[in-house]
gemmi code that builds the backbone of each chain (N, CA, C; Angstrom):
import gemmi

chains = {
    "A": [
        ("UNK", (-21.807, -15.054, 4.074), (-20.798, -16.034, 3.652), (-19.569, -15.339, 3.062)),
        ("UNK", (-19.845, -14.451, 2.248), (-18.711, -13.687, 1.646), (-18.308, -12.715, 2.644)),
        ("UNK", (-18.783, -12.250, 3.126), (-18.472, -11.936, 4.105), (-17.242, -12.064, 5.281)),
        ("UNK", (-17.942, -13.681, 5.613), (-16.154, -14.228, 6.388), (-15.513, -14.094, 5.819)),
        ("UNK", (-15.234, -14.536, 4.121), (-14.636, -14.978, 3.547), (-13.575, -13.109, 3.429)),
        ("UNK", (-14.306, -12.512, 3.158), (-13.756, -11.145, 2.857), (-13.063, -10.798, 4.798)),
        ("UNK", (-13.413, -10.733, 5.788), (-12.697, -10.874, 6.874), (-11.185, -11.742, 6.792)),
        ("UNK", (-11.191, -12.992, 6.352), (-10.247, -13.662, 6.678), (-8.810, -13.066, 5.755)),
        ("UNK", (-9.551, -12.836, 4.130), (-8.715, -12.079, 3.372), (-7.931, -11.167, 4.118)),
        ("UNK", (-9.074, -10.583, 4.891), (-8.449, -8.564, 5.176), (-7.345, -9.075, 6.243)),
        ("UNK", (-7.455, -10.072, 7.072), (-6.798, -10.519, 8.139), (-5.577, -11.072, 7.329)),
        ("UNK", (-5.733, -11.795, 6.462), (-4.381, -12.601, 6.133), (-3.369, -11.161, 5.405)),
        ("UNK", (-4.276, -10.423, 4.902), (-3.378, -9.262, 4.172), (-2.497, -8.197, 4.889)),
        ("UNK", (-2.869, -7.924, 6.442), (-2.776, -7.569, 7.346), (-2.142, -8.290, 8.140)),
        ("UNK", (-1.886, -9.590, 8.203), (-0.604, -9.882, 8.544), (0.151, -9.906, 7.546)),
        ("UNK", (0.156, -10.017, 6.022), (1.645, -9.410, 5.151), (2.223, -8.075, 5.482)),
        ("UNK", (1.251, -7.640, 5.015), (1.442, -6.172, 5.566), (2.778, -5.759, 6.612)),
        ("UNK", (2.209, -6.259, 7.692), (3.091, -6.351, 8.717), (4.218, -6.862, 9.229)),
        ("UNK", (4.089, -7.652, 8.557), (5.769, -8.632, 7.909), (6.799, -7.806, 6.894)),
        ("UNK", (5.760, -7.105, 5.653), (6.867, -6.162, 5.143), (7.048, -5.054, 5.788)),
        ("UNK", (6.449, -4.621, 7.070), (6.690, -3.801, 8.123), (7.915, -4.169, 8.846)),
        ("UNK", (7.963, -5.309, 9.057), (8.819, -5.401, 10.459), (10.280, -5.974, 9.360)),
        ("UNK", (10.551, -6.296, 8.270), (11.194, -6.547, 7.466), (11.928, -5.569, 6.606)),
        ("UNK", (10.704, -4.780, 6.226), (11.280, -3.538, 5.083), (12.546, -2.797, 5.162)),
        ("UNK", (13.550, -2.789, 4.383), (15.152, -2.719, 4.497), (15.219, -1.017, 4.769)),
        ("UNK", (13.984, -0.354, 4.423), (14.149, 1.607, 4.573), (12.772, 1.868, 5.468)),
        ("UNK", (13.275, 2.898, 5.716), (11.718, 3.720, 6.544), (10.944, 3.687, 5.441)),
        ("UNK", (10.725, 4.158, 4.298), (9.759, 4.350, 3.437), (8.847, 3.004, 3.185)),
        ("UNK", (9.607, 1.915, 3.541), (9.023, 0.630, 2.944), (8.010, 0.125, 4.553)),
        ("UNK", (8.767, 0.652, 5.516), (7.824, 0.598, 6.663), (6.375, 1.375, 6.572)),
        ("UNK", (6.858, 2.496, 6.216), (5.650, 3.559, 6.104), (4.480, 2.768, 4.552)),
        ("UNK", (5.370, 2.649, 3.640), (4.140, 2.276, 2.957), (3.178, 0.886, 3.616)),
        ("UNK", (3.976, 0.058, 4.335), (3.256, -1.424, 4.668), (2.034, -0.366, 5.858)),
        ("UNK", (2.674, 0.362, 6.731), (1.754, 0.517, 7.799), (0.513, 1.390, 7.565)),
        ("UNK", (0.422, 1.916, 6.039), (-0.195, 3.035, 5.278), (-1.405, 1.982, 4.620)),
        ("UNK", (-1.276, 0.935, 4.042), (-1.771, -0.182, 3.713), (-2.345, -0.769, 5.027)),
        ("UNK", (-1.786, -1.067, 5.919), (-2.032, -1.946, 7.231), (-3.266, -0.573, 7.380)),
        ("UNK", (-3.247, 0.380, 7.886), (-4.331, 1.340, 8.176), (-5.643, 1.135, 7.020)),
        ("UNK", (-5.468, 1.345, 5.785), (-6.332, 0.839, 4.522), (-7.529, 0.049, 5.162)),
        ("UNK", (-6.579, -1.416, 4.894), (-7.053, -2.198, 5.447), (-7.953, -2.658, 6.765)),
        ("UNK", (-7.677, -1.741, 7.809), (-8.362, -1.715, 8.941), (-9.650, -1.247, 8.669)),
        ("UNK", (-9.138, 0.189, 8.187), (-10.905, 0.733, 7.652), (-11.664, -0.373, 7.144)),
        ("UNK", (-11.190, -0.759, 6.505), (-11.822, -2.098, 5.434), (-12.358, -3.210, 6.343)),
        ("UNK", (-11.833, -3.743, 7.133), (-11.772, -4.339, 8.454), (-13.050, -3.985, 9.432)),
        ("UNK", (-12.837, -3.020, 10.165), (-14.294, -2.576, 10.420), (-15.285, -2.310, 10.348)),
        ("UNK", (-15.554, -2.037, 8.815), (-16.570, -1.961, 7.771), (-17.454, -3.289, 7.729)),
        ("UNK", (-16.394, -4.052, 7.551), (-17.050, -5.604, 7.016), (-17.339, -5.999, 8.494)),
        ("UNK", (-16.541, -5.500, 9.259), (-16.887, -6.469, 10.495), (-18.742, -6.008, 10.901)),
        ("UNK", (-18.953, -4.735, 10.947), (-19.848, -3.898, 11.334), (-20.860, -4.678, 10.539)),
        ("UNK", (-21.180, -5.299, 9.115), (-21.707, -5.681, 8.213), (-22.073, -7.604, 9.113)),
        ("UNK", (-20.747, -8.021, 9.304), (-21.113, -9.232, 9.994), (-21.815, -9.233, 10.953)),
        ("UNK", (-21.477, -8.463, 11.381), (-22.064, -8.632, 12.997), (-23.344, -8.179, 13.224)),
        ("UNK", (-23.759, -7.436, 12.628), (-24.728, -6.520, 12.140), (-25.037, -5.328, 13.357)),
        ("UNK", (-23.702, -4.194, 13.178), (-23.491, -2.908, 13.806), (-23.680, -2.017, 13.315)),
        ("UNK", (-24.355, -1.457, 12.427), (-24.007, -0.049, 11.654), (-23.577, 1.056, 12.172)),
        ("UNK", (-23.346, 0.874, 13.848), (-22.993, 2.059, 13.932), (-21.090, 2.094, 14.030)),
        ("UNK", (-20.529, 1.158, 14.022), (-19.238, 0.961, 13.962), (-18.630, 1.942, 12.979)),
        ("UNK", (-19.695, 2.046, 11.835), (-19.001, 2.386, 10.644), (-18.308, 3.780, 10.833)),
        ("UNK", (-19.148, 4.844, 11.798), (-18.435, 6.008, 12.433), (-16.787, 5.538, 12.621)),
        ("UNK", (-16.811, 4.781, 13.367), (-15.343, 4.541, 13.887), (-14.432, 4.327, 12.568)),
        ("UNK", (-14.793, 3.500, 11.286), (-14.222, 3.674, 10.122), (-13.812, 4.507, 9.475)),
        ("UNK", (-14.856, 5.291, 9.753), (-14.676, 6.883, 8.940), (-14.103, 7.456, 9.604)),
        ("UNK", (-13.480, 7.697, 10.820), (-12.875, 8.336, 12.075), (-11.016, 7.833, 11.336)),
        ("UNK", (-11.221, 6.280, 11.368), (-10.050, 5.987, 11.039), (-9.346, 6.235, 10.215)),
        ("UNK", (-10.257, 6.176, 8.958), (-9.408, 6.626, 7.799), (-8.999, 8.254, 7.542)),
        ("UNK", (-9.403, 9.004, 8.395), (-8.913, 10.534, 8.391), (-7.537, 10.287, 9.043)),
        ("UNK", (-7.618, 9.934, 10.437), (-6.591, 9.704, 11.401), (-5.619, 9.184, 10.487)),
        ("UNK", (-5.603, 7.708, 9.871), (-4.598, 6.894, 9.167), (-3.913, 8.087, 8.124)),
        ("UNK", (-4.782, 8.729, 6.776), (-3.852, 9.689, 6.230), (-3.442, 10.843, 6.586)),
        ("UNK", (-3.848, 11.385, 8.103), (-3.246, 12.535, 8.260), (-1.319, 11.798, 8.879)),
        ("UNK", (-1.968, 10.888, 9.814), (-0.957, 10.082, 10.355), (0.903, 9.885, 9.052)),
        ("UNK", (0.297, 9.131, 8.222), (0.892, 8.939, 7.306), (1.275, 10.307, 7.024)),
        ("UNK", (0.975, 11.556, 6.086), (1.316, 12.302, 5.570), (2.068, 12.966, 6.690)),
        ("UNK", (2.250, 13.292, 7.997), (2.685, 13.418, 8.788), (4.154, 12.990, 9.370)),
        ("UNK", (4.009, 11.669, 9.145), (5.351, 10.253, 9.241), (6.234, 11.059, 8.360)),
        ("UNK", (5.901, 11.245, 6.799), (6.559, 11.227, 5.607), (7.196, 12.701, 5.948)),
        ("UNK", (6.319, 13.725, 5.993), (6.876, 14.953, 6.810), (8.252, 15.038, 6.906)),
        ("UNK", (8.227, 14.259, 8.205), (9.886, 14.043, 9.194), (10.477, 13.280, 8.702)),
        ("UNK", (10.127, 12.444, 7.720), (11.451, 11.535, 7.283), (11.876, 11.885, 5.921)),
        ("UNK", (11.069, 13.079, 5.203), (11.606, 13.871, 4.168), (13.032, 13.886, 3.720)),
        ("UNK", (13.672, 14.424, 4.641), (14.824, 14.632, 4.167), (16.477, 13.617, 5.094)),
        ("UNK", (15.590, 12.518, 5.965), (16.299, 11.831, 6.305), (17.306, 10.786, 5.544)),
        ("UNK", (18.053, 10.611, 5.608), (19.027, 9.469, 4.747), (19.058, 7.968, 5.272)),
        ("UNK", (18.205, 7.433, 4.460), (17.505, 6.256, 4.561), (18.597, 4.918, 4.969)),
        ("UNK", (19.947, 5.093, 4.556), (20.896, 4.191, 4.333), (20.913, 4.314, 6.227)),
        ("UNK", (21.104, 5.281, 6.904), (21.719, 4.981, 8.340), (20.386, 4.357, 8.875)),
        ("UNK", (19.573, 4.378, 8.765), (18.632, 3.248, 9.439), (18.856, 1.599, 8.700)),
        ("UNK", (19.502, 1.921, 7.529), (19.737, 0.180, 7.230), (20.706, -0.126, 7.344)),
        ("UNK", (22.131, 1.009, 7.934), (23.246, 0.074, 8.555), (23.861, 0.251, 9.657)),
        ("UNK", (22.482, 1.244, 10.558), (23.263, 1.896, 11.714), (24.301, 2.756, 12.115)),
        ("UNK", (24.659, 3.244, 10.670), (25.683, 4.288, 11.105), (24.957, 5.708, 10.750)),
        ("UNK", (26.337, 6.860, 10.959), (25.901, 8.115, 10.621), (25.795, 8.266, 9.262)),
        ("UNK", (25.205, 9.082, 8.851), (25.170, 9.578, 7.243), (26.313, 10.695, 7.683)),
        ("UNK", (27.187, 10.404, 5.981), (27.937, 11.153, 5.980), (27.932, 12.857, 5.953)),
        ("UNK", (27.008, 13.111, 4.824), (26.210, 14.397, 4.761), (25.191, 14.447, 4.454)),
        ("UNK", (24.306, 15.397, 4.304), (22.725, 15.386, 3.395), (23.683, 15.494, 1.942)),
        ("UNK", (22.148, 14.574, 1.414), (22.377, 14.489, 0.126), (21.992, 16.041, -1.042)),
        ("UNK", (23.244, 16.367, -1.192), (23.238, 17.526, -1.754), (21.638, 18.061, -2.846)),
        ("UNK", (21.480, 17.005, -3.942), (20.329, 16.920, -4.513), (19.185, 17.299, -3.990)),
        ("UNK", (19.451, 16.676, -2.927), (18.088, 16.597, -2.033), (17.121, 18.465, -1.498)),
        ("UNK", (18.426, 19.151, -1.684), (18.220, 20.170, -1.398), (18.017, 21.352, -1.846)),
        ("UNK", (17.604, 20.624, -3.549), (17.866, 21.564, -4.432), (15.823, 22.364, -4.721)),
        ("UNK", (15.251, 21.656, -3.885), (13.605, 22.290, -4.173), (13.108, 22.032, -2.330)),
    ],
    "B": [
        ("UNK", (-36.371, -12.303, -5.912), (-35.552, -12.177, -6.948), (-34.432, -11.171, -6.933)),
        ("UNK", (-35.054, -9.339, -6.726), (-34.038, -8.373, -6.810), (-33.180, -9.273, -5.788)),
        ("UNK", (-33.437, -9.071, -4.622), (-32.843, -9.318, -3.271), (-31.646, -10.446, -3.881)),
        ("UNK", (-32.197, -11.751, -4.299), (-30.898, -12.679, -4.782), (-29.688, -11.929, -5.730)),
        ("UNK", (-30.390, -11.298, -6.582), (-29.474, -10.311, -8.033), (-28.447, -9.494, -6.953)),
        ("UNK", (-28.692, -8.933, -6.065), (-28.210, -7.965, -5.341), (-27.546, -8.926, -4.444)),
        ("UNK", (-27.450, -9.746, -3.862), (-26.571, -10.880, -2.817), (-25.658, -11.205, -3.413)),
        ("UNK", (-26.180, -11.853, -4.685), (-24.808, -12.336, -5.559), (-23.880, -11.049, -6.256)),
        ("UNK", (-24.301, -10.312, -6.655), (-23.517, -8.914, -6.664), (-22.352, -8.491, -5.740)),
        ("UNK", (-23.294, -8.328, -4.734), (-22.344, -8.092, -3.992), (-21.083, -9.335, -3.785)),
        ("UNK", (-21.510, -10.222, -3.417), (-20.506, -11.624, -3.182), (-19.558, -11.327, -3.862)),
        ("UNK", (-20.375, -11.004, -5.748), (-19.272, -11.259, -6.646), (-17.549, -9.664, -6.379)),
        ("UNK", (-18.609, -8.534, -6.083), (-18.105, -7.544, -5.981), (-16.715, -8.096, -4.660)),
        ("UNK", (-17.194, -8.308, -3.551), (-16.748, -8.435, -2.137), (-15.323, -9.536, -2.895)),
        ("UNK", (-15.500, -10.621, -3.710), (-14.557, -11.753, -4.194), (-13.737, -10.841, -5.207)),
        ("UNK", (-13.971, -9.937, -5.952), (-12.988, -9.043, -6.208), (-11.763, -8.480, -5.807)),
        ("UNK", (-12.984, -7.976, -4.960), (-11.789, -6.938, -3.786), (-10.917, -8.173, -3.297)),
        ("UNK", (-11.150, -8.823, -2.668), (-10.701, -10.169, -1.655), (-9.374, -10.541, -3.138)),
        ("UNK", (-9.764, -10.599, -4.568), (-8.451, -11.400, -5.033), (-7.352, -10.305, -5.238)),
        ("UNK", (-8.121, -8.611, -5.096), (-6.808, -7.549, -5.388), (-6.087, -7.650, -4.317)),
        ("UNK", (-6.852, -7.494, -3.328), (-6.042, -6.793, -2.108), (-5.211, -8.121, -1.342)),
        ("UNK", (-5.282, -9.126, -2.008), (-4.203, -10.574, -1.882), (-2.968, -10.511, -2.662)),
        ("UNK", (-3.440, -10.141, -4.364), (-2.385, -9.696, -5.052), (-1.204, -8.381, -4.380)),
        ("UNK", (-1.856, -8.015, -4.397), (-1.293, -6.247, -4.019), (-0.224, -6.884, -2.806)),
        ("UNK", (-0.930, -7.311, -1.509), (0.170, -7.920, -0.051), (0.950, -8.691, -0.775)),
        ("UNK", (0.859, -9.998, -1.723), (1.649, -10.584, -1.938), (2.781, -9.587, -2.596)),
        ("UNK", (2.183, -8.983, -3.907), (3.404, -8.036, -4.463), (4.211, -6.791, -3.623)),
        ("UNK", (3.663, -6.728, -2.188), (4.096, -5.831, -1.588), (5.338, -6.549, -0.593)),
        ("UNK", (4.983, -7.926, -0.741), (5.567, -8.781, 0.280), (7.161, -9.296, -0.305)),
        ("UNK", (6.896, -9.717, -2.019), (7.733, -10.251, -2.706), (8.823, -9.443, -3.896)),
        ("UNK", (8.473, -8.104, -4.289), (8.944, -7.458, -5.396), (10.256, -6.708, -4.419)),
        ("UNK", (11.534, -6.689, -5.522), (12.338, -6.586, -5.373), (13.223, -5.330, -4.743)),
        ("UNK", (12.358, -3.933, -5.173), (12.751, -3.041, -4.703), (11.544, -1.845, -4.453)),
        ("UNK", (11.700, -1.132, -3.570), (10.943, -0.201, -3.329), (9.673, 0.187, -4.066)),
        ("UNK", (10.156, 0.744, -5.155), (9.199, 1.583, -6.260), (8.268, 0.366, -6.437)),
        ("UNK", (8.735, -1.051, -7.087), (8.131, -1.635, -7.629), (6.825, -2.285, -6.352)),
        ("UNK", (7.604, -2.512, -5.272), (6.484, -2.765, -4.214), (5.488, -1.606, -3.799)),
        ("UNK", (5.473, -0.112, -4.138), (4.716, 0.930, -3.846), (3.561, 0.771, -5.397)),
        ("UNK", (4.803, -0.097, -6.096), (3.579, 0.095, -7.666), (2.231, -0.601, -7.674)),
        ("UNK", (2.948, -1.651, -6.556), (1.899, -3.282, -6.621), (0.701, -2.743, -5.457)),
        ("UNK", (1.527, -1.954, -4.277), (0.471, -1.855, -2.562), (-0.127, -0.844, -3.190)),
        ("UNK", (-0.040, 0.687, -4.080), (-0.570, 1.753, -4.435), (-1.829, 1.603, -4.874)),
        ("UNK", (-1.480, 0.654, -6.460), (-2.577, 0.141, -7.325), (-3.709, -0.373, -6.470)),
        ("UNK", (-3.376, -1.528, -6.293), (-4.069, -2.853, -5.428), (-4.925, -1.830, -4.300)),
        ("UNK", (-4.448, -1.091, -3.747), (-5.607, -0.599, -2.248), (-6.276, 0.148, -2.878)),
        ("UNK", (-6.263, 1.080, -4.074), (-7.297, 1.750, -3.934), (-8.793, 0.895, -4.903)),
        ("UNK", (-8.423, 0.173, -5.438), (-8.916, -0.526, -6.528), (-10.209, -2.009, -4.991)),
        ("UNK", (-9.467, -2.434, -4.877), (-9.863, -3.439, -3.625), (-10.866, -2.331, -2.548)),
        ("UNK", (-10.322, -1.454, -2.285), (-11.221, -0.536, -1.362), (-12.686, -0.096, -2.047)),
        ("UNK", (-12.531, -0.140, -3.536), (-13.523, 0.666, -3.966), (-14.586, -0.533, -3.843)),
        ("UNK", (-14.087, -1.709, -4.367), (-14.467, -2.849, -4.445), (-15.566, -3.386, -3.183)),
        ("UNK", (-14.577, -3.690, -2.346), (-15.145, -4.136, -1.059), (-16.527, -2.879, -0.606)),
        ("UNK", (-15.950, -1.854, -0.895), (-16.859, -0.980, -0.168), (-18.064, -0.741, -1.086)),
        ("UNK", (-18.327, -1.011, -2.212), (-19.434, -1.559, -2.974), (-19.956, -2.370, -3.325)),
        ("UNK", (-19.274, -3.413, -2.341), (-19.919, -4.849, -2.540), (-20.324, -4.747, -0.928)),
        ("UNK", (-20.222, -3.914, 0.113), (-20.966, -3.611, 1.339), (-22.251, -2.390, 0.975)),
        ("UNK", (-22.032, -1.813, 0.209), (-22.990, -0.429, -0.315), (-24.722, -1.494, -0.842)),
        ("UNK", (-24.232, -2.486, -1.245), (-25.004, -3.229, -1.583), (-25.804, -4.213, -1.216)),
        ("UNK", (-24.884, -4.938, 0.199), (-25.653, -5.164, 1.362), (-26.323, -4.524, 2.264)),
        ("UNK", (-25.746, -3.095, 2.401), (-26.658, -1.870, 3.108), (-27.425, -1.574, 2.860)),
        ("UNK", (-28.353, -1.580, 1.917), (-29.571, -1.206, 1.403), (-29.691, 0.500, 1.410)),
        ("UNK", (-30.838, 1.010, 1.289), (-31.329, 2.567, 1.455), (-30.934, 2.596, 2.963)),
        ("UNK", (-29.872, 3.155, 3.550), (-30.369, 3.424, 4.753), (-28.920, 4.591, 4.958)),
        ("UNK", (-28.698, 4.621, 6.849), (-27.702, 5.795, 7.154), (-26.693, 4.761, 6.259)),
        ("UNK", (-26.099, 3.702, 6.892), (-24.702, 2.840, 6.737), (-24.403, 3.071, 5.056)),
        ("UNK", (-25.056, 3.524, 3.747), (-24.899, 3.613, 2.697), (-24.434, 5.037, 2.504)),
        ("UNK", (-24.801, 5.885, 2.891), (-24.278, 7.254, 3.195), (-22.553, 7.488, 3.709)),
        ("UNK", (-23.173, 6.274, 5.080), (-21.627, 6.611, 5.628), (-20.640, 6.079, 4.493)),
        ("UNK", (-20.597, 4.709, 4.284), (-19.808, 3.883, 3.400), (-19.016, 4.931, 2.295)),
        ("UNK", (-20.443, 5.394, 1.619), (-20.085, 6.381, 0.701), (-19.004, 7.289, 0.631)),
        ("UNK", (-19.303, 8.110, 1.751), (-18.160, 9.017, 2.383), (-17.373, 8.474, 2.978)),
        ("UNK", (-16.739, 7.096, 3.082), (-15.291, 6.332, 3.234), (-15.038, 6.253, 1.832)),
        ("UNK", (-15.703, 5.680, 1.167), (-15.310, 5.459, -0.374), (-14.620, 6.796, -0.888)),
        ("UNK", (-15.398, 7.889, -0.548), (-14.865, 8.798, -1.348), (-13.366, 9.644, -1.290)),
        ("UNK", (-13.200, 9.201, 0.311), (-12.354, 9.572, 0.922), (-10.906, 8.601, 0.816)),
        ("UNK", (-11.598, 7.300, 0.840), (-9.818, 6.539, 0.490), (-9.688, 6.722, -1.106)),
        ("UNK", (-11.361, 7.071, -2.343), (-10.602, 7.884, -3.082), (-9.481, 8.788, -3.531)),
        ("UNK", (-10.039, 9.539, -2.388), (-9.030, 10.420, -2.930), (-7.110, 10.681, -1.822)),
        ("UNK", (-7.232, 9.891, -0.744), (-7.003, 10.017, 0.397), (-5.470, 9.194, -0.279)),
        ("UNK", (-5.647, 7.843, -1.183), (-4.790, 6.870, -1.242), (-4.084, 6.995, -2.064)),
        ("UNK", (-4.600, 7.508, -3.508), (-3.480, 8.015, -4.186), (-2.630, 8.960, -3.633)),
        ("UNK", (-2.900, 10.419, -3.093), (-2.268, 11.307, -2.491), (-0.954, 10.298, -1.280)),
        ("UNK", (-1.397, 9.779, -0.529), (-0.754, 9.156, 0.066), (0.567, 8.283, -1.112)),
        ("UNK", (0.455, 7.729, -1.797), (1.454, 7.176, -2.402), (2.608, 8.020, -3.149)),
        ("UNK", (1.053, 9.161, -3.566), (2.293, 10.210, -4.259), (3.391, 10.826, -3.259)),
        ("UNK", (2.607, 10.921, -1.897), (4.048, 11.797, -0.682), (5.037, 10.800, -0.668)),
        ("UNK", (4.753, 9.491, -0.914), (5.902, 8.579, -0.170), (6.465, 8.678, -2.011)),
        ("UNK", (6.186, 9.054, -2.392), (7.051, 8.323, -3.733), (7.983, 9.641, -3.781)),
        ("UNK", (7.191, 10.705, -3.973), (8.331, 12.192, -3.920), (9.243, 11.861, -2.159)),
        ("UNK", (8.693, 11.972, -1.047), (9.471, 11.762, 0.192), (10.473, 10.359, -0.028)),
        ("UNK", (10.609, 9.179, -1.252), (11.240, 8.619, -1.177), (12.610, 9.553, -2.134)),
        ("UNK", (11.934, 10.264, -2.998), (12.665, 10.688, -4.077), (13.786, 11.400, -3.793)),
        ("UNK", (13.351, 12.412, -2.605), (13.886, 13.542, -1.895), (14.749, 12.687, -1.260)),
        ("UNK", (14.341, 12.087, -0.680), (16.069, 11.459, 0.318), (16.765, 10.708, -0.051)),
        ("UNK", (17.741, 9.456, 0.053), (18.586, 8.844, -0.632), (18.280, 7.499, -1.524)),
        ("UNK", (17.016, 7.187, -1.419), (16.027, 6.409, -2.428), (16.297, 6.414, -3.757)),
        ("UNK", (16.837, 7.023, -4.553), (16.410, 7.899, -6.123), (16.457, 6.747, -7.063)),
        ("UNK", (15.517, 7.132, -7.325), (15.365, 6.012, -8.809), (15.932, 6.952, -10.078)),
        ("UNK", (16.879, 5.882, -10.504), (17.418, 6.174, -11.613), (17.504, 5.702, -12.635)),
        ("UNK", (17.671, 6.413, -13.881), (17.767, 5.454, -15.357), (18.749, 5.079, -15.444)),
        ("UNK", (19.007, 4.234, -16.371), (20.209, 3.185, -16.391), (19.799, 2.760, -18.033)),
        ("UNK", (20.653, 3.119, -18.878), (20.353, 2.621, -20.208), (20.637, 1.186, -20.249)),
        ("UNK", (20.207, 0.827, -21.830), (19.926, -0.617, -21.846), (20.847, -1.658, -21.844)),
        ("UNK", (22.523, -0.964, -22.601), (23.413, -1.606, -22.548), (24.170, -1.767, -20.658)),
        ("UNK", (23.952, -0.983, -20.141), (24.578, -0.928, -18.795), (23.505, -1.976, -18.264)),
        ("UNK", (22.459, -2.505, -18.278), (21.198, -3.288, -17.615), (21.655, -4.066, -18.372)),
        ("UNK", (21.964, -4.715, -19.470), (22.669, -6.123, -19.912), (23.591, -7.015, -19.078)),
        ("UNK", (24.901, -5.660, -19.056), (26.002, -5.990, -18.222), (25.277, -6.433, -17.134)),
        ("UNK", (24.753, -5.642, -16.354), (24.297, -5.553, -14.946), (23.380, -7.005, -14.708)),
        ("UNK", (22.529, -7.242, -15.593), (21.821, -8.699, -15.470), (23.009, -9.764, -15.606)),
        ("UNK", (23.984, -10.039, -16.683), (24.514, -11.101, -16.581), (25.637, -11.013, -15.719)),
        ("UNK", (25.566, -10.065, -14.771), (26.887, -10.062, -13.448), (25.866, -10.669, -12.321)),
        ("UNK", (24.242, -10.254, -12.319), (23.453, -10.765, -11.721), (23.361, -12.639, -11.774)),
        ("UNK", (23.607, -12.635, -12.860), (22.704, -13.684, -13.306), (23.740, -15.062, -12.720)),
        ("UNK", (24.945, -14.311, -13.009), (26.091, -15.495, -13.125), (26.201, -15.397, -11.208)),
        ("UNK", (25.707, -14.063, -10.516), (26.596, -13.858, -8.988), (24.968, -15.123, -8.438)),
        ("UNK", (23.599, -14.629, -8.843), (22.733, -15.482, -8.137), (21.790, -16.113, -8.712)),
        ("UNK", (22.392, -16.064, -10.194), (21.075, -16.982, -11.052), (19.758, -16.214, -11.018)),
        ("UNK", (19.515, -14.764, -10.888), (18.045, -14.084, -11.317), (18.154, -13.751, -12.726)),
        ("UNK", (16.577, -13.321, -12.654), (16.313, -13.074, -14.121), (16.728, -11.475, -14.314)),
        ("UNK", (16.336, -11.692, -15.671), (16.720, -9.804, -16.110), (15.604, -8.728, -15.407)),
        ("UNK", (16.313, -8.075, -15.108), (15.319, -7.220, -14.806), (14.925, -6.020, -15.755)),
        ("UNK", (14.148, -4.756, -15.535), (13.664, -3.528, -16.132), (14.731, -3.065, -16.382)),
        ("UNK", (14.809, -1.740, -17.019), (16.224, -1.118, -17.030), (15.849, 0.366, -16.280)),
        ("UNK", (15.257, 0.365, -15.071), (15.152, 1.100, -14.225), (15.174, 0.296, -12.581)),
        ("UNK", (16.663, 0.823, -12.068), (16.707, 0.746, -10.909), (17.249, 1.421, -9.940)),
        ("UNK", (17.043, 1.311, -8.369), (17.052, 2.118, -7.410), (18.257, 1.987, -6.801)),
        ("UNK", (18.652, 3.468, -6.717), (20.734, 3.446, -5.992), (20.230, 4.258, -5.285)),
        ("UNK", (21.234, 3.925, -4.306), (21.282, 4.965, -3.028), (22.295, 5.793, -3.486)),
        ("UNK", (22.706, 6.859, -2.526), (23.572, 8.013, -3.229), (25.072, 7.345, -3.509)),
        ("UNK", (25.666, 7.021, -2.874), (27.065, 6.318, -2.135), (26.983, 5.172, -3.566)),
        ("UNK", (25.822, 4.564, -4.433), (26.039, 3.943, -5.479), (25.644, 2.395, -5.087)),
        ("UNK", (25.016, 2.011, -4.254), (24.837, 0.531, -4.052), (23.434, 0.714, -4.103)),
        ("UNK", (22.790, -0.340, -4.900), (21.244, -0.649, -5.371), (20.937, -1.747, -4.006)),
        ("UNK", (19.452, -1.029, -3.321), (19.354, -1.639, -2.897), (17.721, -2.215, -3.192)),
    ],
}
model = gemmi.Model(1)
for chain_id, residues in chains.items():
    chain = gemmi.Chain(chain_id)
    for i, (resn, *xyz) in enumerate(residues, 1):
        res = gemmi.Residue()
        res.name, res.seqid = resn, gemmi.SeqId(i, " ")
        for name, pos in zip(("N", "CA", "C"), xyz):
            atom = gemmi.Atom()
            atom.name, atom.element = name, gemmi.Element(name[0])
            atom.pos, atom.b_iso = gemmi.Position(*pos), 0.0
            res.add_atom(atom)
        chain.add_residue(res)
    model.add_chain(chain)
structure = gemmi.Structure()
structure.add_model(model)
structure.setup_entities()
């Protein structure tokens, strides 16, 4: 019973998620929703594996959640030192941000 | 008897997780700027993960699936904070920067707010891009 109930959660959270994905005004705000959206999946398959009664799914969970934070730490990588403003108004950045370059 | 003690446990555990990880999307969905939405999704997942996944540890009984669980648990342990910390420094590093703003400048700044869209006051920490516009 708690069960569904914990499915429907993970589902409704997972579509927010994805809304502050497709919404989020910077890359960073994308990356954190889709960093969460991954979370959640693990979480997702877990319970599902539990409903359904699979235990062996749970491999695939544990598979995921390596994949999801290498993924992520990866994303963040390349967008390190990007200037967040030209993805929210389409233009060029004027220069790197001097600061940015100081470590 | 155990068997009921241990059903409702878990339930209660599983209804936990289920009210963080609602909070957390909503505050990730609704808070105003960056930091504060990484404060609400950061908290909320690892807290809800531990949750859920011990309110399944508990429906699993002695067996492999308690093992595995385990070693997910331990892993979005440690897996999720790290993750928040790259995006919070990778926000820091590029044109993101959170900055202080003393208390008299956050006065001004609320009642230019307040009068341009009727919000409330906010913290006296907020986020400028380099060029000077809070976004």
């Amino acid at each position: 019973m708690m069960l569904y109930a914990t499915l429907v959660a993970l589902l409704v959270v997972m579509s927010l998620a994805l809304v502050r994905a497709v919404r989020g005004p910077t890359i960073h705000d994308r990356i954190l929703a889709v960093n969460m959206f991954g979370t959640k999946t693990v979480l997702l398959i877990a319970v599902i594996c539990f409903t359904f009664g699979e235990p062996e799914f749970l491999d695939i969970a544990l598979v995921y959640a390596l994949i999801n934070f290498v993924s992520v730490i990866g994303v963040l990588r390349y967008f390190e030192f990007r200037d967040s403003r030209k993805e929210l108004e389409g233009k060029e950045p004027e220069k790197q941000n001097p600061e940015a370059l100081r470590d | 008897m155990i068997d009921s003690i241990l059903h409702y446990t878990s339930g209660l555990l599983l209804l936990l997780g289920c009210f963080f990880m609602l909070t957390g999307a909503v505050g990730l969905l609704r808070f105003p700027n960056f930091y504060a939405r990484m404060h609400a999704a950061g908290i909320t997942d690892t807290l809800a993960t531990l949750l859920v996944i011990s309110g399944l540890m508990l429906t699993a009984g002695w067996s492999l699936a308690l093992f595995k669980l385990a070693l997910i648990m331990l892993f979005i342990f440690f897996t999720s904070p790290t993750a928040s910390h790259a995006l919070a420094r990778s926000a820091q590093l590029s044109t993101l920067k959170l900055t202080y703003v003393p208390a008299e400048r956050t006065q001004e700044k609320d009642q230019q707010a307040q009068s341009r869209m009727g919000s409330k006051p906010g913290s006296d920490i907020e986020v400028e891009t380099t060029d000077g516009s809070s976004v």
